[in-house]
LUMKETOR-143366 format. One line per 8 residues: number of its first residue (from 1); their letters; for each residue x, y, z of N, C-alpha, C. Coordinates in nm, 3 decimals. Layout:
N
NUM> a> X/Y/Z/X/Y/Z/X/Y/Z; ... .
END
This chain:
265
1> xxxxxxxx> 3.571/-1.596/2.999/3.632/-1.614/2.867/3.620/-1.761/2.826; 3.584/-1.812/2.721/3.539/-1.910/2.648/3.648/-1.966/2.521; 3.687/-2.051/2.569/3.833/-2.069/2.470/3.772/-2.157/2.335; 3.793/-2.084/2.209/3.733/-2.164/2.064/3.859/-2.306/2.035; 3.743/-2.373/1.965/3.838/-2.456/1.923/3.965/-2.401/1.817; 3.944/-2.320/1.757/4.032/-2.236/1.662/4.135/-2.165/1.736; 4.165/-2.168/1.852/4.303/-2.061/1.947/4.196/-1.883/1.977; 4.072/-1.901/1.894/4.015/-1.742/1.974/4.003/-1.762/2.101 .
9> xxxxxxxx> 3.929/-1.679/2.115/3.837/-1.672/2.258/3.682/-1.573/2.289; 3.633/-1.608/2.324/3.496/-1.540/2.344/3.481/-1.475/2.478; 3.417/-1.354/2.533/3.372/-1.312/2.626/3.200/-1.324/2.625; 3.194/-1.407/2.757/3.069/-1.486/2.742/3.003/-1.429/2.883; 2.877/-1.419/2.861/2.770/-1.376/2.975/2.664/-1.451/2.999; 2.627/-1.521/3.112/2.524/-1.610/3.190/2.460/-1.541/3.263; 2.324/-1.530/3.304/2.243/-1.481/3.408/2.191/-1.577/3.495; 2.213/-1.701/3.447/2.219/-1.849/3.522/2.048/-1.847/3.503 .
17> xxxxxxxx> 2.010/-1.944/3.640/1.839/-2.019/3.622/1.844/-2.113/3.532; 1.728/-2.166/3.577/1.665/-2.287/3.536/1.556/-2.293/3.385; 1.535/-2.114/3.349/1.398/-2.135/3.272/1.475/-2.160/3.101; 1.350/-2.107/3.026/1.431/-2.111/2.880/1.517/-2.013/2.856; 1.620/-2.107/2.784/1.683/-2.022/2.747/1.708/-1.918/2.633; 1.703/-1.770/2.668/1.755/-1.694/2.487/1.963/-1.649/2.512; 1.952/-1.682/2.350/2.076/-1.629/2.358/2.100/-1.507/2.301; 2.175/-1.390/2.350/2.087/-1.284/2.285/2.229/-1.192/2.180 .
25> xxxxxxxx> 2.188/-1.164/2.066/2.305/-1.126/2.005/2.288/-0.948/1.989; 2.422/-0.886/2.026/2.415/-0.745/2.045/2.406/-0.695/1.983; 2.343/-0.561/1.953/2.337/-0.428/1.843/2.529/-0.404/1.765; 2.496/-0.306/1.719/2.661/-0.283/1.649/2.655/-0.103/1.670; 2.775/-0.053/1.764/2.863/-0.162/1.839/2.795/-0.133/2.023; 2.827/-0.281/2.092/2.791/-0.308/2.211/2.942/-0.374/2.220; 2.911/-0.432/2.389/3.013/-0.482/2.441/3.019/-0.599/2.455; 2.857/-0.647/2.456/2.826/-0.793/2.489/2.748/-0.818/2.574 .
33> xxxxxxxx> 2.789/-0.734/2.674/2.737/-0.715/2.805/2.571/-0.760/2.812; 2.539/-0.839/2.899/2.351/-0.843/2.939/2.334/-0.697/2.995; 2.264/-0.623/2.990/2.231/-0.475/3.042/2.130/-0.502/3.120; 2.112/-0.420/3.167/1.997/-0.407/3.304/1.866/-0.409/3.225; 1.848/-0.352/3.132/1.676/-0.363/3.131/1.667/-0.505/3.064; 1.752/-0.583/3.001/1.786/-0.693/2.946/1.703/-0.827/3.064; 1.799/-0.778/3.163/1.808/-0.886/3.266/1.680/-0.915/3.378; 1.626/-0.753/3.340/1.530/-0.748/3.446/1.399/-0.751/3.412 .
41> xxxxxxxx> 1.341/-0.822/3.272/1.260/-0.842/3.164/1.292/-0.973/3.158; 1.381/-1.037/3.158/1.371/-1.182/3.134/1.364/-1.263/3.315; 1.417/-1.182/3.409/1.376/-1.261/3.525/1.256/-1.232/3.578; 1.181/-1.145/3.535/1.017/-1.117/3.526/0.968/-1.261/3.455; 1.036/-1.337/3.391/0.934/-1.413/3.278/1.031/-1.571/3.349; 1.111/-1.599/3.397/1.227/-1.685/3.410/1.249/-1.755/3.341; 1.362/-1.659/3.278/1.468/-1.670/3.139/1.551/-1.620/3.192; 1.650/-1.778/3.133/1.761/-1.716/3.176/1.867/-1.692/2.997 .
49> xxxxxxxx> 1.903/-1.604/3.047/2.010/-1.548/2.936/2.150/-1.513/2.903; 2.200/-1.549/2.759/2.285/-1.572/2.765/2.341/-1.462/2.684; 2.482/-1.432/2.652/2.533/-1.366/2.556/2.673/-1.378/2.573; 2.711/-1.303/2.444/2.843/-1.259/2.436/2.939/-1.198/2.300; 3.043/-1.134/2.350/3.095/-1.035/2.271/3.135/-1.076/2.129; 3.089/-1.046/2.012/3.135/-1.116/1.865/3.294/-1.072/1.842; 3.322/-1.098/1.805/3.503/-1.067/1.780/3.473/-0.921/1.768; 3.610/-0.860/1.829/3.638/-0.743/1.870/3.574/-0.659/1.929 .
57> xxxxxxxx> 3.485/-0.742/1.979/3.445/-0.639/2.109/3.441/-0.684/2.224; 3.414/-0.644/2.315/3.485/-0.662/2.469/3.606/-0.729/2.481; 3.642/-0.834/2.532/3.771/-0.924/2.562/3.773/-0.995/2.458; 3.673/-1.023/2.345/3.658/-1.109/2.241/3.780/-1.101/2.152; 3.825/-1.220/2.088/3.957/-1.173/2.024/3.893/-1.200/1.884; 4.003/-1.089/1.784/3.946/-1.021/1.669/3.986/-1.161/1.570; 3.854/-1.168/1.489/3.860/-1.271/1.377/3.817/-1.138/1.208; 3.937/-1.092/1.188/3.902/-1.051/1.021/3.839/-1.098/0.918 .
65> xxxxxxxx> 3.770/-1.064/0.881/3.681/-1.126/0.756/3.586/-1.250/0.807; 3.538/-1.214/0.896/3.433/-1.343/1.005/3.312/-1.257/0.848; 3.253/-1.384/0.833/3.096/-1.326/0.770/2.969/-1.378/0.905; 2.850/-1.285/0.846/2.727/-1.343/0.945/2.775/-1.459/0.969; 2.764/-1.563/0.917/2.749/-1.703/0.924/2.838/-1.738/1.074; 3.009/-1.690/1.054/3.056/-1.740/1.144/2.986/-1.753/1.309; 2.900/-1.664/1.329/2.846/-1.672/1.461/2.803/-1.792/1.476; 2.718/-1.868/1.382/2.645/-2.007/1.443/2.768/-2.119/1.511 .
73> xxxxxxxx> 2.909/-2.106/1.453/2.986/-2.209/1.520/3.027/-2.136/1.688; 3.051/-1.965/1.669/3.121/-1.946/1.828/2.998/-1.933/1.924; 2.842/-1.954/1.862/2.756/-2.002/2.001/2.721/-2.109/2.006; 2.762/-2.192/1.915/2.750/-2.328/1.918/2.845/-2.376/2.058; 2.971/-2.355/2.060/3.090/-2.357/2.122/3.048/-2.245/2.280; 2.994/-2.173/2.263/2.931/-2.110/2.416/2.857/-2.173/2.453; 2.752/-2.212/2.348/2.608/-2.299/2.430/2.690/-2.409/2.551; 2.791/-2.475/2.419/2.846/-2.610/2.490/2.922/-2.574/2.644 .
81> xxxxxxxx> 2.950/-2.492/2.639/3.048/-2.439/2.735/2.923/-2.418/2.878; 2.857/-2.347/2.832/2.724/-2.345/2.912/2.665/-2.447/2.940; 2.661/-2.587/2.914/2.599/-2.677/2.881/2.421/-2.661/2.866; 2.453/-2.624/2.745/2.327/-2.558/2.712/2.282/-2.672/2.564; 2.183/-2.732/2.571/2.133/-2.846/2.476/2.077/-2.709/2.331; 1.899/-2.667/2.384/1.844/-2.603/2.294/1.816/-2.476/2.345; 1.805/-2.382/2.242/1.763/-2.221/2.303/1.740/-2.158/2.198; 1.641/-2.037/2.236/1.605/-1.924/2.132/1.725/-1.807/2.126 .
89> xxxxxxxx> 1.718/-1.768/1.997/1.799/-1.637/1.978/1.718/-1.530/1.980; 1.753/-1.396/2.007/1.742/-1.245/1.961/1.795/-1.187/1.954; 1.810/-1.104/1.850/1.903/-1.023/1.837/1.838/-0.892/1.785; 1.932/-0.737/1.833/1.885/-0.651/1.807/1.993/-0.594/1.732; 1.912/-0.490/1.624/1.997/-0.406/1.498/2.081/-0.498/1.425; 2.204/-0.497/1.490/2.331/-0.574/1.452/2.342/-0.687/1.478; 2.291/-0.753/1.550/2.249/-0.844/1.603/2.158/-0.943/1.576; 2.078/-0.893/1.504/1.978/-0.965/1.430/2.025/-1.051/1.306 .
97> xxxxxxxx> 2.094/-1.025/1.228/2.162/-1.124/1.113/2.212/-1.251/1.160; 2.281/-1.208/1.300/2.408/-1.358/1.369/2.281/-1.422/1.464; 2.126/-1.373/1.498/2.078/-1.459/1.526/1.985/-1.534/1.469; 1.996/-1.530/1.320/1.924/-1.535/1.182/2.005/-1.666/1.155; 2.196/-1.665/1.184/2.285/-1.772/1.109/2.271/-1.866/1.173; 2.190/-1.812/1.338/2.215/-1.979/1.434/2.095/-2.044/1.411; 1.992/-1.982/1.367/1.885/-2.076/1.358/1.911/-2.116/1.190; 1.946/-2.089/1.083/1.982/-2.133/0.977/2.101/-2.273/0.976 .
105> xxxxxxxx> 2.162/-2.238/1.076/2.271/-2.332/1.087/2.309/-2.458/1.157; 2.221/-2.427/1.280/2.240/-2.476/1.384/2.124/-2.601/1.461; 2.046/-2.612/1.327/1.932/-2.683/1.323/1.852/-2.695/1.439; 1.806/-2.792/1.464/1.731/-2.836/1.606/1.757/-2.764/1.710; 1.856/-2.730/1.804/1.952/-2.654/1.847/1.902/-2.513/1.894; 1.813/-2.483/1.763/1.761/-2.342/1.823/1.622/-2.380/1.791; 1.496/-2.310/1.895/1.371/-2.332/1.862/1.314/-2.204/1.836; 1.382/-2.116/1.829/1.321/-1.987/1.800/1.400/-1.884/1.747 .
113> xxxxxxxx> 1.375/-1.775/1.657/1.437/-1.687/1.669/1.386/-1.551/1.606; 1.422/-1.467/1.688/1.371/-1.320/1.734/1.461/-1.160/1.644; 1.403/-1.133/1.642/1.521/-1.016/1.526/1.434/-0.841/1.619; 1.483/-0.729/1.652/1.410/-0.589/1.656/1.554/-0.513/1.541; 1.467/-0.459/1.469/1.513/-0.398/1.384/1.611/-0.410/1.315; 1.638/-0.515/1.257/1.766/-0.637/1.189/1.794/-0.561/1.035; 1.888/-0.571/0.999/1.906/-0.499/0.855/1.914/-0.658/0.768; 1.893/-0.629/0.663/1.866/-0.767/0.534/1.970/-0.771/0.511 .
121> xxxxxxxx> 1.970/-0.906/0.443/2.088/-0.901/0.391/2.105/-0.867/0.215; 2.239/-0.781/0.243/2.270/-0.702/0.079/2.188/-0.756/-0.040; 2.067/-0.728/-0.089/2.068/-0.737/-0.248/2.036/-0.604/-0.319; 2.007/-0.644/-0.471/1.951/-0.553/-0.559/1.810/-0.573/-0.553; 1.686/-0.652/-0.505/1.584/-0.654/-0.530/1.467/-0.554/-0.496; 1.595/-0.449/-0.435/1.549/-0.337/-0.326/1.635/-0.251/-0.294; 1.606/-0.112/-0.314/1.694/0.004/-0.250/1.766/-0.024/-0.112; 1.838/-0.094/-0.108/1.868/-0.114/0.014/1.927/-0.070/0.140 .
129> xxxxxxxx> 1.983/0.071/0.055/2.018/0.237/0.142/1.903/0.304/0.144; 1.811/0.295/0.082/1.659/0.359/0.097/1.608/0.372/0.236; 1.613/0.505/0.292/1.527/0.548/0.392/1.642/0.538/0.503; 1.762/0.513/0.468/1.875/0.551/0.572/1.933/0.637/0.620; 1.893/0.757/0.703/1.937/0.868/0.747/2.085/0.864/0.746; 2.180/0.790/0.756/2.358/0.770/0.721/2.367/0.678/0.728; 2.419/0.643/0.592/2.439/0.486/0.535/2.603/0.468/0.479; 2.633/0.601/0.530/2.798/0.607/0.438/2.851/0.493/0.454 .
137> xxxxxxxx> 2.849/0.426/0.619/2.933/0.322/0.658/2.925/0.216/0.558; 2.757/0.147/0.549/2.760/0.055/0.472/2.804/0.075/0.342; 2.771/0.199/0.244/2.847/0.205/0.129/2.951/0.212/0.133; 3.097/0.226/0.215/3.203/0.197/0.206/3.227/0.071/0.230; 3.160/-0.045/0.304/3.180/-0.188/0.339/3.120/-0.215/0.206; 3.065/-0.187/0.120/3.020/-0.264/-0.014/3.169/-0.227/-0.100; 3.240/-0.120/-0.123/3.353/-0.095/-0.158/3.467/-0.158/-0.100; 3.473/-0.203/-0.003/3.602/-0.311/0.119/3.636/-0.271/0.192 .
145> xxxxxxxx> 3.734/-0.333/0.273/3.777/-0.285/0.415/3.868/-0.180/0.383; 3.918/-0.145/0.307/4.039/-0.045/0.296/3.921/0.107/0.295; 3.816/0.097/0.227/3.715/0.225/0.237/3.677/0.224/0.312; 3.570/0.105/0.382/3.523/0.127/0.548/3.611/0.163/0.655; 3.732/0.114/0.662/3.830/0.148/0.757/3.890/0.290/0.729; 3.900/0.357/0.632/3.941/0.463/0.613/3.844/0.549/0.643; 3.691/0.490/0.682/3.547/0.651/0.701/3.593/0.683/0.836; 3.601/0.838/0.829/3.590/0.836/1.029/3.470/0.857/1.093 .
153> xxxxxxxx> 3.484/0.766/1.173/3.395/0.745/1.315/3.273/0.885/1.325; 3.145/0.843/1.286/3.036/0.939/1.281/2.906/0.955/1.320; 2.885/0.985/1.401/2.705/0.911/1.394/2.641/1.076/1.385; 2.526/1.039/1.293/2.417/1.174/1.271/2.296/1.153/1.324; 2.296/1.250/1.443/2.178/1.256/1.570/2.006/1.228/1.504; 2.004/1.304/1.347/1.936/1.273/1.272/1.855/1.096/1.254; 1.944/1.013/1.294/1.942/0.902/1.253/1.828/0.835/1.323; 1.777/0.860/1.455/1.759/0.830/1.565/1.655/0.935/1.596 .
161> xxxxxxxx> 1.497/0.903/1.606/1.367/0.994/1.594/1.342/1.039/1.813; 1.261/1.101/1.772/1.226/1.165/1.930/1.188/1.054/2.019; 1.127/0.980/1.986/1.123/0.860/2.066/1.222/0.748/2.084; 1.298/0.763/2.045/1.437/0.682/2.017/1.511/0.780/2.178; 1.533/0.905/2.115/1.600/0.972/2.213/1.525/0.948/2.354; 1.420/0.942/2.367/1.351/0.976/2.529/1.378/0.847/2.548; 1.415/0.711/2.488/1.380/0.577/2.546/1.511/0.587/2.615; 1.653/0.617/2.506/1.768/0.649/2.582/1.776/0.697/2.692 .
169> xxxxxxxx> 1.732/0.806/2.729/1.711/0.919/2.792/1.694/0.836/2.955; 1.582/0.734/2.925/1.485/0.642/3.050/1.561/0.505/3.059; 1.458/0.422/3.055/1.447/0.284/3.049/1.548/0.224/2.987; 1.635/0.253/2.871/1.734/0.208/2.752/1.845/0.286/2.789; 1.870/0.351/2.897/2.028/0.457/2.896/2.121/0.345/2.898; 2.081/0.211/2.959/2.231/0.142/3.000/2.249/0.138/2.850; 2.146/0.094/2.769/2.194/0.042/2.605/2.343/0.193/2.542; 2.269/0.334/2.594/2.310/0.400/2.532/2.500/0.425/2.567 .
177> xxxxxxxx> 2.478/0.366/2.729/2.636/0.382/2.777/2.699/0.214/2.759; 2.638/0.168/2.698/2.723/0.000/2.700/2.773/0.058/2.530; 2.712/0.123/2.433/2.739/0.141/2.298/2.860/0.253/2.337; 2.860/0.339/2.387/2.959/0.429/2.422/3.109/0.361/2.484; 3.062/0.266/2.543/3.181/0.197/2.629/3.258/0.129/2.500; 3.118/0.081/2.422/3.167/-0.012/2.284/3.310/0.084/2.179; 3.194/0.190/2.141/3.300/0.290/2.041/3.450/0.335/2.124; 3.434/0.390/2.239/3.540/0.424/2.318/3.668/0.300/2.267 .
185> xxxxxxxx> 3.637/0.183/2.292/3.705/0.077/2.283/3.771/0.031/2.134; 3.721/0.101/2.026/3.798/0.135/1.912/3.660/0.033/1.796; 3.692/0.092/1.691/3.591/0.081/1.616/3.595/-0.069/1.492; 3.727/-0.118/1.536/3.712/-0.236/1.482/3.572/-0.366/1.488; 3.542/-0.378/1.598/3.415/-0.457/1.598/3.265/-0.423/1.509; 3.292/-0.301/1.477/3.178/-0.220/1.397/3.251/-0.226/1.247; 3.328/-0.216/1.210/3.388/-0.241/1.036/3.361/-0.371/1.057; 3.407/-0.445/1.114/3.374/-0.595/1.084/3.264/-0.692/1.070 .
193> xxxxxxxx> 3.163/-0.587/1.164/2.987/-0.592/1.132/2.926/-0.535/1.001; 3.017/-0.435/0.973/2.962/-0.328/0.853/2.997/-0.425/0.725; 3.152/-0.480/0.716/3.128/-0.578/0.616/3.069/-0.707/0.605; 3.060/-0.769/0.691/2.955/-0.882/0.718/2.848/-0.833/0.680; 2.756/-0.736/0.677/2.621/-0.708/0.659/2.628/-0.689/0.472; 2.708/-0.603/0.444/2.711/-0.601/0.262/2.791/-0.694/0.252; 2.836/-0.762/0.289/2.903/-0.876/0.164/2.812/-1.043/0.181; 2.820/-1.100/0.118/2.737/-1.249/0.153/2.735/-1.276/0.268 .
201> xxxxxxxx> 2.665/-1.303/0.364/2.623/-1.352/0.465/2.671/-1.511/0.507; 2.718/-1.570/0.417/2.745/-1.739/0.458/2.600/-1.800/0.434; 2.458/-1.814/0.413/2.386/-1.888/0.401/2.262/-1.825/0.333; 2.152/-1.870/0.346/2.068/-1.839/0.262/1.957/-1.817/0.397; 1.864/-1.675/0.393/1.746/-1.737/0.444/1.647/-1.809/0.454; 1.582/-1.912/0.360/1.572/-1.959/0.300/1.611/-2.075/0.440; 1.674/-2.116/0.420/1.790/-2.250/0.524/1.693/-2.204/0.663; 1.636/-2.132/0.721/1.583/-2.088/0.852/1.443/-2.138/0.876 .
209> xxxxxxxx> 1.450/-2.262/0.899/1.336/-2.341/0.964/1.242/-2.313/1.019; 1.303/-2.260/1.175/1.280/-2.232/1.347/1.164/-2.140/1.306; 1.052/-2.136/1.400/0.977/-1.981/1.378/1.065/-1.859/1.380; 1.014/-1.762/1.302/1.109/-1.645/1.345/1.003/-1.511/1.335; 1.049/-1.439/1.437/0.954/-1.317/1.485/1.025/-1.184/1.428; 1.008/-1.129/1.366/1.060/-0.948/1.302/1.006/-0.862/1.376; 1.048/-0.774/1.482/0.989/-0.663/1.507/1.066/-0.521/1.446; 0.966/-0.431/1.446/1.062/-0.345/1.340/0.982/-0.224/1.351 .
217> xxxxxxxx> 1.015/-0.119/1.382/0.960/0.033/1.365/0.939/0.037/1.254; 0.790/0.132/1.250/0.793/0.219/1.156/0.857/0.357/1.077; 0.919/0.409/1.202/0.944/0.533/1.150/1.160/0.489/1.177; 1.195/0.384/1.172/1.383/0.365/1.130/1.406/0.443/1.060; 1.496/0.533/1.155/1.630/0.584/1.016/1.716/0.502/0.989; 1.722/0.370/1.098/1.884/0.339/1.104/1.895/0.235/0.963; 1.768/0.137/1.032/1.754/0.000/0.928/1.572/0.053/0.897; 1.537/0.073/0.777/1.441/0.121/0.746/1.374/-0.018/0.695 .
225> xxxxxxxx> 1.231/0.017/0.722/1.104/-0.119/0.716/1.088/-0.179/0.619; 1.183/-0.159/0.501/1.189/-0.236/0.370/1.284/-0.368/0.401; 1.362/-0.333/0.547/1.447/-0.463/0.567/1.401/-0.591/0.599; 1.296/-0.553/0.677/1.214/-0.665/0.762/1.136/-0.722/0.634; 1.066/-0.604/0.555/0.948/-0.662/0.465/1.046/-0.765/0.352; 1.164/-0.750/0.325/1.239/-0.825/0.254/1.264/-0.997/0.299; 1.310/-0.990/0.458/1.310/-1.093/0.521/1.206/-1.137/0.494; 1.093/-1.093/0.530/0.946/-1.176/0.543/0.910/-1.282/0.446 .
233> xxxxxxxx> 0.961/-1.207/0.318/0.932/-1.281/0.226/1.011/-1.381/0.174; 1.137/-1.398/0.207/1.206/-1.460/0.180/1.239/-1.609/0.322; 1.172/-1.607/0.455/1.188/-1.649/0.553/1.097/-1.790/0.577; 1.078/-1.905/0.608/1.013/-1.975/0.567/0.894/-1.976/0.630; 0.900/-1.979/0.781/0.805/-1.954/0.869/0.829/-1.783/0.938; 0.785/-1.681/0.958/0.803/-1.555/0.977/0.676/-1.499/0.996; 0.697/-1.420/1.100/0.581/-1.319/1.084/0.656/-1.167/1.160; 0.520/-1.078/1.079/0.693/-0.905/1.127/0.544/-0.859/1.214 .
241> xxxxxxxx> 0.640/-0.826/1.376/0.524/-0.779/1.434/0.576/-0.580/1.381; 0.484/-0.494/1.324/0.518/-0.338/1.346/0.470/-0.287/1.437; 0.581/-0.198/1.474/0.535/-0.099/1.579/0.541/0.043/1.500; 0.439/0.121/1.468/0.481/0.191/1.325/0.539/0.324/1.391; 0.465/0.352/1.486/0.544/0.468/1.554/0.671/0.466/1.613; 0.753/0.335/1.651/0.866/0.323/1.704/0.987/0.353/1.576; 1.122/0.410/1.601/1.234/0.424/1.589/1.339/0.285/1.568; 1.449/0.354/1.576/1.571/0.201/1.544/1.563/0.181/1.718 .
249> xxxxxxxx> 1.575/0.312/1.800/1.576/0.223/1.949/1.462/0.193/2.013; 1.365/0.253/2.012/1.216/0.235/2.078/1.142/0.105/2.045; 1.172/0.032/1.909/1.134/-0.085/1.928/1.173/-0.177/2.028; 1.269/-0.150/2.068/1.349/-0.226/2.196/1.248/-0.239/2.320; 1.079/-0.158/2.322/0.987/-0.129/2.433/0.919/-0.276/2.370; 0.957/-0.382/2.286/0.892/-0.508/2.212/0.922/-0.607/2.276; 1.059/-0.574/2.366/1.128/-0.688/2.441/1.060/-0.821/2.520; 0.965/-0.757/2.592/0.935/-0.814/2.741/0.808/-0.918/2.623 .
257> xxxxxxxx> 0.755/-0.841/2.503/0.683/-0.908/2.420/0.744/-1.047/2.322; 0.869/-0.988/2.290/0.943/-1.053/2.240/0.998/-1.213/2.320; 1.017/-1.161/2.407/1.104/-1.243/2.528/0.975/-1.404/2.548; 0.833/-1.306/2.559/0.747/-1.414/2.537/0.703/-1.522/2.468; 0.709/-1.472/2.347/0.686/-1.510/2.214/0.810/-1.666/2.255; 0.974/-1.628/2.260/1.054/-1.676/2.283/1.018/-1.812/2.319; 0.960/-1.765/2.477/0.991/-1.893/2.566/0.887/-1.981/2.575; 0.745/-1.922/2.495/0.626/-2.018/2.476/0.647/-2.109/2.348 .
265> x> 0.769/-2.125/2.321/0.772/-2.240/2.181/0.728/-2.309/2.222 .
END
């Protein structure tokens, strides 16, 4: 546990070593947790990695109305804790926006940063529920917390293509029981992601220096390929690797690619 300068606290994860470092920000909802195929992909490459739980999830204590942005100060405040100078981010699904704010924010600080299947942030310049197999959540977080907090708890199997399921199934099950451990644990950490994602973000992409890498299925129900192509264009340095046959989870088979990309800055 990682005490903020503000009276929070963070639940923070090290895999220790000497190599580069990523810091890696979790899907929505996770626990925080480094997972096994996580850990055993980056000590193949020696990376060492870091993470940890965004408010309200795992031991993390709950910050209401946190936007994207707030993440760049509570890994600023982990790095330090880590004594950690510079490092790359990635982040997956949910995860991808808060590792979007640290390289926007956090200048020098970060030399890279990595996104698999990241949702944009809210505009009109684009259907932005387009191609979302269940999007209720986010249309109630564009309405406020009193509508998002009032949807109950749903996920449609629909959402999530045949290759999504078999990756679960294999190689990705820890992902599927660390998200289970997540929801079990009550669904606050996921409204609080859901409005962070539709409401302003805290910064501009635009502000994002660092190289930054998009990987992104073709065939998403969850965050569909108009998200990435939005980023792209708006990102200063960017490039979107597709995997057109992959899903919202099967892009996650980009990792060990990803992880590379990372540590050859």
């Amino acid at each position: 546990m990682i005490a903020l300068d503000n009276g929070r606290a963070l639940e923070a994860y090290d895999s220790g070593g000497d190599g580069t470092v990523i810091v890696w920000h979790h899907g929505t909802p996770q626990t925080g947790a480094l997972i096994a195929p996580l850990l055993q992909e980056a000590a193949k490459r020696s990376i060492r990695m870091v993470s940890y739980a965004r408010p309200s999830y795992g031991g993390s204590t709950p910050n209401p109305g946190r936007d994207v942005a707030s993440a760049a100060s509570d890994v600023a405040q982990v790095a330090d804790a880590f004594g950690l100078e510079r490092f790359a981010v990635m982040g997956a699904s949910g995860g991808g926006p808060h590792a979007l704010a640290c390289a926007a924010l956090l200048g020098d600080r970060v030399s890279r940063a990595a996104t698999l299947a990241s949702i944009a942030p809210y505009t009109d310049e684009f259907d932005w529920f387009d191609g979302m197999v269940a999007p209720r959540a986010l249309q109630a977080a564009r309405e406020g917390r009193e509508a998002r907090t009032a949807l109950p708890p749903e996920f449609d199997e629909g959402s999530f293509t045949a290759r999504d399921w078999a990756v679960l199934e294999d190689r990705w099950k820890a992902l599927g029981e660390d998200a289970g451990k997540a929801g079990a644990a009550g669904p606050e950490g996921a409204i609080d992601d859901d409005l962070a994602f539709a409401t302003p973000w805290g910064f501009e992409l635009e502000r994002v220096t660092a190289p930054v890498l998009l990987a992104h299925g073709g065939e998403d129900r969850v965050i569909p390929l108009s998200h990435a192509h939005h980023m792209l264009g708006r990102l200063p340095d960017a490039e979107l690797w597709l995997r057109p046959r992959d899903g919202h989870v099967s892009i996650l088979d980009a990792v060990p690619m990803v992880m590379e990309w990372l540590r050859d800055a």
